[in-house]
C-alpha positions in Angstrom: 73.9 -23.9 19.5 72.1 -26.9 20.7 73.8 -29.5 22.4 72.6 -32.5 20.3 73.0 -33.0 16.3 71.9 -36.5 15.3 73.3 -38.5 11.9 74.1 -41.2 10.6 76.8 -43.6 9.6 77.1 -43.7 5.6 77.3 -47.4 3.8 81.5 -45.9 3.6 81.5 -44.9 6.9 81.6 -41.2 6.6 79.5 -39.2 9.4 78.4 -35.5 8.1 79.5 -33.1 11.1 77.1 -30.4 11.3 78.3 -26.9 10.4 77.5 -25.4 13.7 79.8 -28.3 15.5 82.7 -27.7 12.2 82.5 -23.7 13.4 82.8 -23.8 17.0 85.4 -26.5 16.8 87.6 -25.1 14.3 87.5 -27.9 11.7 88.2 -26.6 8.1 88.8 -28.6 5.1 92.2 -29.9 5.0 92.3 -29.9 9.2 94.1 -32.8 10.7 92.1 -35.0 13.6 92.4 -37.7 15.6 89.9 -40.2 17.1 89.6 -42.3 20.1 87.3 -44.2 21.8 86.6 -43.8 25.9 84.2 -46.8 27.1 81.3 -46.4 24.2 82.3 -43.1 23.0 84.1 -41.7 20.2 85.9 -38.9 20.8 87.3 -36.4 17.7 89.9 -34.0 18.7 91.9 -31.9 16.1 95.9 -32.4 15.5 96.6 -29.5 17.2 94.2 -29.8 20.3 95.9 -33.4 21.4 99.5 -31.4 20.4 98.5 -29.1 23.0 97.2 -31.6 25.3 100.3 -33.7 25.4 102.2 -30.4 26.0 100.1 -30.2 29.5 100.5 -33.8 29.9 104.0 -33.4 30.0 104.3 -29.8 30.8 105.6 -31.1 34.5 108.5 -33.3 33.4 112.1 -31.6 34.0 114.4 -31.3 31.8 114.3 -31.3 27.8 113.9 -34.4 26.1 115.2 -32.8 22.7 118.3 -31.6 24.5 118.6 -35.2 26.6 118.7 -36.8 23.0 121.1 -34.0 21.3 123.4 -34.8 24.6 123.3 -38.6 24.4 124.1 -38.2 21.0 126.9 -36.2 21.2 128.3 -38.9 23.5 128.0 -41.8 21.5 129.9 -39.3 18.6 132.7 -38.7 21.1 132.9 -42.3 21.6 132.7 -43.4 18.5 135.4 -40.4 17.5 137.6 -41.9 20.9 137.9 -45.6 19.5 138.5 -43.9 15.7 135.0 -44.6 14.7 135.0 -48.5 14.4 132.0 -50.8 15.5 132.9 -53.6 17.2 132.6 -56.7 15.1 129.9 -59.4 16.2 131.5 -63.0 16.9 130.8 -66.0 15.1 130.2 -64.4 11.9 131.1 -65.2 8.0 133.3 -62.6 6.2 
């Protein structure tokens, strides 16, 4: 595999990715991506490559943030269930 492919921009604004670069980076038809730019380049990185790389990113945070939600919301239910489940009414309102 070389390490340079050359094409061009379409009048739409579709680039053709050569096969060779599809293969080895596992885009198929139907494959999600995302791009972003770093100083003058674009970068293309499937759905599942930037899931994986937030997963690193955040691989060294404690804790859950899943269950950290689940928890807070099971507070604000208990709450809610401790004051019989009414909001408190904003003042200065019209009925």
């Amino acid at each position: 595999m070389t390490d340079r492919y050359d094409t061009t921009v379409t009048r739409e604004g579709r680039v053709l990715i050569p096969a060779e670069l599809r293969r080895a980076a596992g885009l198929a038809p139907g494959v999600r991506v995302s791009l972003r730019i770093e100083g003058e380049t674009i970068v293309l990185t499937t759905a599942e490559a930037a899931r994986h790389r937030l997963r690193e990113m955040f691989s060294g945070v404690p804790g859950s943030l899943s269950d950290e939600l689940i928890a807070e919301r099971r507070d604000e239910v208990r709450r809610d269930a401790s004051t019989g489940g009414e909001l408190p009414r904003a003042s200065g309102g019209h009925e």
